[in-house]
N, C-alpha and C positions, 0 to 999 in steps of 0.2 A: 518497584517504582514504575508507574506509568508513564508512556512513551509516545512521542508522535516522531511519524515517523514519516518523511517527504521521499518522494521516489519519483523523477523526472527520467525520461527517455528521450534522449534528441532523437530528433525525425518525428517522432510517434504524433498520429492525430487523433481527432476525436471519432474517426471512422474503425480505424487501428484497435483501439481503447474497443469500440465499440464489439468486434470482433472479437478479442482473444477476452473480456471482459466477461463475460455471462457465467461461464463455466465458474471462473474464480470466483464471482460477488458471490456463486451459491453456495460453493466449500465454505468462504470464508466465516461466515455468518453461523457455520456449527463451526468455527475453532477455538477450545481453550482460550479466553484472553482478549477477544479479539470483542472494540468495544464500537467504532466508526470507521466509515471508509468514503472518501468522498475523491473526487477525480474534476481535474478544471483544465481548462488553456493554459498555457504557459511559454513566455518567448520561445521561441524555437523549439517548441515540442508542445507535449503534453503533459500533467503532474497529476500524480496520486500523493494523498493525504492520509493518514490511517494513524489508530489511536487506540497502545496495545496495552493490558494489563503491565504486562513485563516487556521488556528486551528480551528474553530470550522465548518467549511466546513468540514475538512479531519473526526471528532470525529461525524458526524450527519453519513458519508457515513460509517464508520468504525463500529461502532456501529448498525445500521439499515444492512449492507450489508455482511459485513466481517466477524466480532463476531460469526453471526448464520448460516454461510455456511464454516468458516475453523476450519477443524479439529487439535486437540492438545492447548496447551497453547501458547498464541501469545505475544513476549516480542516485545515491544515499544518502538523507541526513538525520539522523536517529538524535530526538531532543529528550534530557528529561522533563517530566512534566513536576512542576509543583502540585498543582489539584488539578481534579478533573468534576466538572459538577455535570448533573445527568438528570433528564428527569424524573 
């Protein structure tokens, strides 16, 4: 089932993002599952948005890639998705 999946970091800004950002957009984009990734403002920090074939696609990249390259404590909120349409 497909997932979206919210990842906010208090502190983090759009300069931050912009930084530790590059390397990852580019793995991401060849990972197994991996379908959108979009990154905004967000009260008191800043938020990523991502949209994975699976949960446990999005928890192998997240873990192996994200975990060990962003700094601060990273809060999670992992939705199923009913449909996903694409064009």
């Amino acid at each position: 089932m497909s997932v979206l999946v919210r990842m906010s970091v208090a502190g983090m800004d759009a300069a931050t993002y912009d930084q530790v950002s590059p390397h990852l957009v580019e793995l991401i984009k060849q990972q197994p599952g991996f379908v959108m990734h979009v990154a905004y403002p967000s009260p008191g920090g800043f938020a990523v948005g991502e949209v994975w074939e699976s949960r446990e696609q999005w928890a192998k990249w997240f873990n192996e890639n994200v975990k060990p390259n962003v700094p601060g404590e990273i809060q999670q909120e992992v939705i199923d998705l009913h449909a996903v349409a694409q064009p």
